[in-house]
C-alpha positions in Angstrom: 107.7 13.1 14.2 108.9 12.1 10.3 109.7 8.5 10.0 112.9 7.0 8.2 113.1 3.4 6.5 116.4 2.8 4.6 115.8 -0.7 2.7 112.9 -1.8 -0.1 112.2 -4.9 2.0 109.8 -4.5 4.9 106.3 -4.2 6.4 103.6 -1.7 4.2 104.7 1.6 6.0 101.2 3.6 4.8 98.1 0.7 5.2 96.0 3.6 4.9 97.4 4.4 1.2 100.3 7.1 0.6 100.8 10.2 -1.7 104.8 10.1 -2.4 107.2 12.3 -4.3 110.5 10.9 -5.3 113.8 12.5 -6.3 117.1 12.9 -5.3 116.0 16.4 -3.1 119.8 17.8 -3.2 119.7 20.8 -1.6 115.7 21.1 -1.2 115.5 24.2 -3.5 112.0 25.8 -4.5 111.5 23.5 -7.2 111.5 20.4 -4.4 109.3 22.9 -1.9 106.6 22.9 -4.5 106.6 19.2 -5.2 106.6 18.3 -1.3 104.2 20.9 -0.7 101.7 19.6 -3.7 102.3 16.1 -2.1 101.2 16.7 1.2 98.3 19.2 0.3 97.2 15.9 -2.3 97.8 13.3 0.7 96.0 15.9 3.2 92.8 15.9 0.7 92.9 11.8 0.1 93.2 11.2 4.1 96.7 9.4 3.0 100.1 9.9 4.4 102.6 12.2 2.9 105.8 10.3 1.7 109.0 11.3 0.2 111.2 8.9 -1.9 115.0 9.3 -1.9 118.4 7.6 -2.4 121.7 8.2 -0.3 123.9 8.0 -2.1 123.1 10.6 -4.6 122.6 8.4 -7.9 124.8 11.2 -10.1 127.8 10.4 -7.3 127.5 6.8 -6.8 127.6 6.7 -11.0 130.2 9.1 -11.2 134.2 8.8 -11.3 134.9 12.1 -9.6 134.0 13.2 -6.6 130.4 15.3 -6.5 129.5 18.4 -5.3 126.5 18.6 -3.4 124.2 21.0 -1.9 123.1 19.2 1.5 123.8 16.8 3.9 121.7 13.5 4.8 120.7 15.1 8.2 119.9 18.9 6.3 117.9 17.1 3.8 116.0 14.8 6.4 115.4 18.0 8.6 114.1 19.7 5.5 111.9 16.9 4.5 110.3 17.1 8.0 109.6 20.8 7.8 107.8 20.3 4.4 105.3 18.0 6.5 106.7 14.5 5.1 105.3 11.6 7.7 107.5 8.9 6.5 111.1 9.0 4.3 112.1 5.8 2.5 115.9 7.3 2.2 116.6 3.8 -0.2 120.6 2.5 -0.4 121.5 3.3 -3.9 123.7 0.5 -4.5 124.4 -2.6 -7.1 121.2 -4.4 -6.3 118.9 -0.9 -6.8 120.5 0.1 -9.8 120.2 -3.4 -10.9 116.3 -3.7 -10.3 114.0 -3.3 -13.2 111.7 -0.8 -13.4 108.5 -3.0 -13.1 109.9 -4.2 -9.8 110.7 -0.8 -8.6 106.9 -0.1 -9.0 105.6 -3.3 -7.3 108.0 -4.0 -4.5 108.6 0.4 -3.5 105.1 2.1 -4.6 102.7 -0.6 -4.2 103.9 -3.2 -1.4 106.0 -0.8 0.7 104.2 2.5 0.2 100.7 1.6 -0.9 100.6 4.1 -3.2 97.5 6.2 -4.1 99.3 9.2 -6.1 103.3 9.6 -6.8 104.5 13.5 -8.2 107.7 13.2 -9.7 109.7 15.5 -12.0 108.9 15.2 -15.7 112.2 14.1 -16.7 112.5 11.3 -13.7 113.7 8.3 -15.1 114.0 5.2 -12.8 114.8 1.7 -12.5 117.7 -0.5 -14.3 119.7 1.7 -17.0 117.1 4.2 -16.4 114.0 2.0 -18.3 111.2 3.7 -16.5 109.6 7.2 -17.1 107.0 9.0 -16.1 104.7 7.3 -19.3 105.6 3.9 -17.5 104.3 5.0 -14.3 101.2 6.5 -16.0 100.5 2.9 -17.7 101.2 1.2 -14.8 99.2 3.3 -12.3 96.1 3.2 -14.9 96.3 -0.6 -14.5 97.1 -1.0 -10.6 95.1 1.6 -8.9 97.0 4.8 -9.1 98.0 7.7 -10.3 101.1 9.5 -11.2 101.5 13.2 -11.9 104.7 15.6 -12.8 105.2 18.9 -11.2 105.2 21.6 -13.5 108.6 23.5 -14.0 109.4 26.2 -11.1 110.8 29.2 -13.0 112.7 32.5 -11.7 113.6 35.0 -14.1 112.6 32.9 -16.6 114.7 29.9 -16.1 114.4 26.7 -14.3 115.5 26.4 -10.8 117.8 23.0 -10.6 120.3 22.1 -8.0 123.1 22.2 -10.7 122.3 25.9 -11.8 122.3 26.3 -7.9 125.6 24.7 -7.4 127.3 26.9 -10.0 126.0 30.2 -8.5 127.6 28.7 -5.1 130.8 27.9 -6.9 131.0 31.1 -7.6 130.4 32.9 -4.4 127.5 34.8 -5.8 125.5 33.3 -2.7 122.6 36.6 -3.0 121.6 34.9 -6.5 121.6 31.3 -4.6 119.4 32.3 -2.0 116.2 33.3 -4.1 116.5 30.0 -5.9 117.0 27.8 -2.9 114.3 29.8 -1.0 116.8 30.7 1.7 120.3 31.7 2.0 122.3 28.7 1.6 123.6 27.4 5.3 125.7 24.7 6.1 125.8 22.9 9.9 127.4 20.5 11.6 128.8 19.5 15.1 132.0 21.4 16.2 135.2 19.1 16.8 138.2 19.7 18.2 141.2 21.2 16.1 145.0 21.5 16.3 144.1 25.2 17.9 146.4 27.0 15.8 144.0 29.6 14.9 143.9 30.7 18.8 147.7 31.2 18.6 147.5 33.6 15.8 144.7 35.5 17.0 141.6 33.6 15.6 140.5 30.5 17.3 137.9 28.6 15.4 135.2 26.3 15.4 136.1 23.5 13.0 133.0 21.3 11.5 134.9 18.4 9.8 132.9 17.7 6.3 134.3 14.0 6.0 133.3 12.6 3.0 130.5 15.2 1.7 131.6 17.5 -1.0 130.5 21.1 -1.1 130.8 23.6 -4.4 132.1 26.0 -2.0 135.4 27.1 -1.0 137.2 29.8 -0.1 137.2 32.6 2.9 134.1 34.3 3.5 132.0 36.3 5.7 129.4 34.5 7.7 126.7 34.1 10.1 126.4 31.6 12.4 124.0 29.8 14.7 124.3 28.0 17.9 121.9 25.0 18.8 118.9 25.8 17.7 119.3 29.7 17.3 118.9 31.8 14.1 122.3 32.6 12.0 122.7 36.3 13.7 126.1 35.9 14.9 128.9 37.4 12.6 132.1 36.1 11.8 134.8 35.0 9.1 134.8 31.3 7.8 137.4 29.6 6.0 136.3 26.0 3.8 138.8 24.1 2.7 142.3 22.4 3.4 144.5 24.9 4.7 147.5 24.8 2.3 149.7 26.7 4.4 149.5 24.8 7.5 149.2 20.9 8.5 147.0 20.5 4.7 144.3 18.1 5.5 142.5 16.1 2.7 139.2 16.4 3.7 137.8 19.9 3.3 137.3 21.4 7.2 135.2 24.2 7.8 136.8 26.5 10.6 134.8 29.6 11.7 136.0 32.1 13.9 133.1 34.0 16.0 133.6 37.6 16.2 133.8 38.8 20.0 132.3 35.5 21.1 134.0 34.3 24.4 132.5 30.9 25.1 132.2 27.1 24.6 131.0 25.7 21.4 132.9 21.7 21.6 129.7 19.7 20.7 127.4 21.9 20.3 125.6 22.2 16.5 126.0 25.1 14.5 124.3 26.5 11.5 127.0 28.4 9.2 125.6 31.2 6.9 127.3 32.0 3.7 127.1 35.5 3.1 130.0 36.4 1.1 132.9 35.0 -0.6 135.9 37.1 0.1 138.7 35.0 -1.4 140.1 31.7 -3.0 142.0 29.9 -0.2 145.7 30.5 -0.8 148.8 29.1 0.2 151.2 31.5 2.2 155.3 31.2 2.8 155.2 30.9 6.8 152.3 31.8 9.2 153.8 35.9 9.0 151.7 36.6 5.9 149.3 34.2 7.0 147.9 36.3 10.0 148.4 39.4 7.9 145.8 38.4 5.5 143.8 37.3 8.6 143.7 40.4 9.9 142.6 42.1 6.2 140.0 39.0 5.9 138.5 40.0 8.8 138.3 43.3 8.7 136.8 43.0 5.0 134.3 40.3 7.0 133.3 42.7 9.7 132.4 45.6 7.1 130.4 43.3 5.4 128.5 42.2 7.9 128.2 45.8 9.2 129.9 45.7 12.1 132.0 48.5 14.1 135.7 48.8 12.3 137.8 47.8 14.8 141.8 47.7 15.3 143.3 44.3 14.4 146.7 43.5 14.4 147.9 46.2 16.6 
């Protein structure tokens, strides 16, 4: 089981030396596969442990003014680092006294007293330390003169350009979630645990399971079709999603995802689901009464269910 330290201050986690990537690992596309994969193959053939460096928050978010899209949660990004065969995440606070600590001490008191380091693989444009001092030239220097040595993962290209989280959050944005998928390596899925609601989708027709996204951002929103996942299950079960904060009625400020399971007659309060993006069938609009609200309901689903390849059925009526 992968191992998660939060703080730069503590016992050496890897006595036995340590191969670490670091990175900020939004959304754990192909790009990050191949640099946790070359990091545990490297720490696999040095007898070292496998160690992934990251920062919650998300430096772009805790530097910017606006709020910040991202592609996955703490717990998706933890899961995925486990799957990619990482032993031990140091998941560092990005706060005032990070951002204020110089390079040369980010080497010292993170590679070499906390992690030991043997190899680090970061991205050849990773910049690091107080108003961004240290590069990957630094940590060559540095690593010829302390005992290790740092490399950068070559660019992962499809169709000829990069794969980046940003280019993946644009293709998100835009619903086009089949051109996501090959870049991310998967079809983009979102989970959570399912909360209660008001229940006002039962009364028109359509109860829902609501994830509530709190304070995590998401490039998506809209109505779309979707697969979903119970517990540990695969996404195979269809239904219509809506992500966002329902304009029409009781508008909420955090964005709420609220998923309605096609046929499914059971209950999900608790429980974790996995939510499948499949398609993006409209912008979330704001209706006069709920009259024209269950009206487009009944279209959105029936557009949903053809998608998804279901049986037509009779809604409505």
């Amino acid at each position: 089981m992968m191992k998660l330290s939060r703080d730069v201050a503590g016992p050496c986690v890897a006595p036995g030396g340590s191969v670490i990537a670091v990175g900020a690992f939004d959304g754990l596309h192909r790009g990050h596969q191949a640099l946790l994969n070359q990091v545990r193959e490297r720490a696999q053939a040095l007898g070292c442990m496998p160690i992934v460096v990251s920062f919650e928050p998300l430096p772009r978010a805790y530097f910017s003014k606006e709020p910040v899209p991202r592609l996955s949660s703490v717990r998706e990004k933890l899961l995925g680092f486990a799957a990619s065969g990482m032993e031990h995440t140091l998941l560092l606070r990005f706060n005032q006294a990070l951002t204020a600590m110089s390079a040369e001490d980010f080497i010292q008191r993170v590679l070499i007293e906390r992690l030991n380091v043997r190899e680090v693989w970061v991205g050849a444009d990773f910049r690091f330390g107080h108003k961004r001092a240290g590069d990957v030239a630094m940590l060559e220097r540095v690593g010829a003169e302390r005992g290790f040595a740092a490399h950068t993962m070559p660019v992962v290209l499809l169709d000829g350009e990069r794969i980046s989280a940003s280019r993946v959050r644009a293709l998100l944005a835009a619903g086009n979630f089949g051109a996501a998928a090959p870049l991310l390596g998967r079809p983009f899925v979102m989970e959570g645990k399912v909360e209660y609601g008001k229940q006002l989708g039962r009364t028109l027709g359509y109860p829902t399971a609501n994830i509530h996204l709190r304070d995590r951002v998401t490039p998506v929103h809209g109505i779309f079709a979707v697969r979903v996942g119970l517990g540990e299950g695969e996404c195979s079960w269809p239904g219509v999603a809506s992500l966002g904060t329902r304009p029409t009625v009781n508008e909420v400020v955090e964005p709420l995802l609220e998923v309605h399971l096609f046929d499914f007659d059971g209950h999900l309060y608790g429980q974790r689901m996995a939510v499948e993006f499949v398609a993006k069938l409209r912008d979330e609009m704001k209706f006069d009464g709920l009259d024209p609200l269950k009206v487009q309901m009944d279209h959105d689903a029936r557009s949903a269910r053809e998608i998804l390849g279901m049986n037509p059925v009779l809604i409505g009526e």
